[in-house]
N, C-alpha and C positions, 0 to 999 in steps of 0.2 A: 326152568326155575334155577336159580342161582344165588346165593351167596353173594349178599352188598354189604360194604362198610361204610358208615358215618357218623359223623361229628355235627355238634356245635361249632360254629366259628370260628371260636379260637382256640380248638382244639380239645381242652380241661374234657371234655366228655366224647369218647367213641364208641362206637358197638360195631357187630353186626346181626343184618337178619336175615334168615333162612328162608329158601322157595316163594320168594317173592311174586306173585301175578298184577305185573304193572297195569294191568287192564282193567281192575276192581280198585282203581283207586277212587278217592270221594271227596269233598268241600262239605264245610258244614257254615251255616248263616248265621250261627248263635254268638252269642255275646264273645267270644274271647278267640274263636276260631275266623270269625270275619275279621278281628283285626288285626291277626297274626298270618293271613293268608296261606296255612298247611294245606298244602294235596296229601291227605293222608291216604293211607294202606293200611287197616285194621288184619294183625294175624293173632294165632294162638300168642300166647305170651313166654311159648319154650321157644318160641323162633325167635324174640331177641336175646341174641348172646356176647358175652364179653363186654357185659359193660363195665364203661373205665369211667373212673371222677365222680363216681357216685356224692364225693363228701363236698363236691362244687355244685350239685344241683337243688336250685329249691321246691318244694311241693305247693303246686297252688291248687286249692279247691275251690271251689264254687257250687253255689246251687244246691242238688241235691249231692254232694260231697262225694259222689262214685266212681270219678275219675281225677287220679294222678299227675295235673298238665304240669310235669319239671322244666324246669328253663337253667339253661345254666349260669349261674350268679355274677360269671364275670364278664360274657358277653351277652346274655339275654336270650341267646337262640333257643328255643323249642323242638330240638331235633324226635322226641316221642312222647307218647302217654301211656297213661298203664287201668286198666281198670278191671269189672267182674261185669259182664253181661248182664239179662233178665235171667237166661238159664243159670248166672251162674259161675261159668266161666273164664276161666281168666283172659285179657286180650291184653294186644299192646297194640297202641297207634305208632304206625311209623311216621313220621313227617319225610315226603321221597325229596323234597326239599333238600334235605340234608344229605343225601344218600350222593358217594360219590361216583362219576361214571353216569348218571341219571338226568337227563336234560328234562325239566319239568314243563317245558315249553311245548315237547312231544307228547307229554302223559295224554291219555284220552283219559278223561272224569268220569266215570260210569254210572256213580248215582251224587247225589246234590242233594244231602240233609238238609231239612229244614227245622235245626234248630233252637230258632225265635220261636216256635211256633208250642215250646215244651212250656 
């Protein structure tokens, strides 16, 4: 586990996150994640750190309004999301998409959300 950094596209937002395990990565089928194609990585939400351009990203919610999906306002990218579990919890989606160093071509997808189906 290691330490990645990334961005949005045109750079306006970086982070990074901590102990990443690229093998628990996931797809989701639901409205907004099917058409945005994220391989995400759900971790605690102290793993993403140093985020920059917070005042270039916009909040879009949906549905039941529990998750976070920022985009950055001047290029569009969806580098993560932020939300509270059922326990509770706080999490952050990474999108490894964005993550630099990270060939998404390799990711093996570990589980496949389904959800359409909420």
């Amino acid at each position: 586990m290691t330490t990645h950094h990334g961005s949005c596209h045109c750079g306006a937002v970086q982070f990074d996150v901590d102990d990443l395990e690229l093998g628990k990565a996931a797809t989701c089928n639901c409205s907004i994640c099917g058409r945005t194609g994220a391989i995400m990585l759900f971790v605690p939400e102290d793993k993403l750190l140093n985020v920059v351009g917070k005042e270039t990203m916009t909040d879009y919610q949906f549905a039941k309004k529990n998750t976070h999906h920022v985009f950055c306002s001047t290029c569009g990218c969806r580098p993560f999301a932020w939300g509270k579990g059922k326990d509770g919890a706080s999490w952050a989606m990474v999108n490894l998409r964005c993550l630099e160093g990270v060939d998404p071509h390799t990711i093996e997808v570990a589980s496949r959300y389904d959800g359409r189906a909420l």
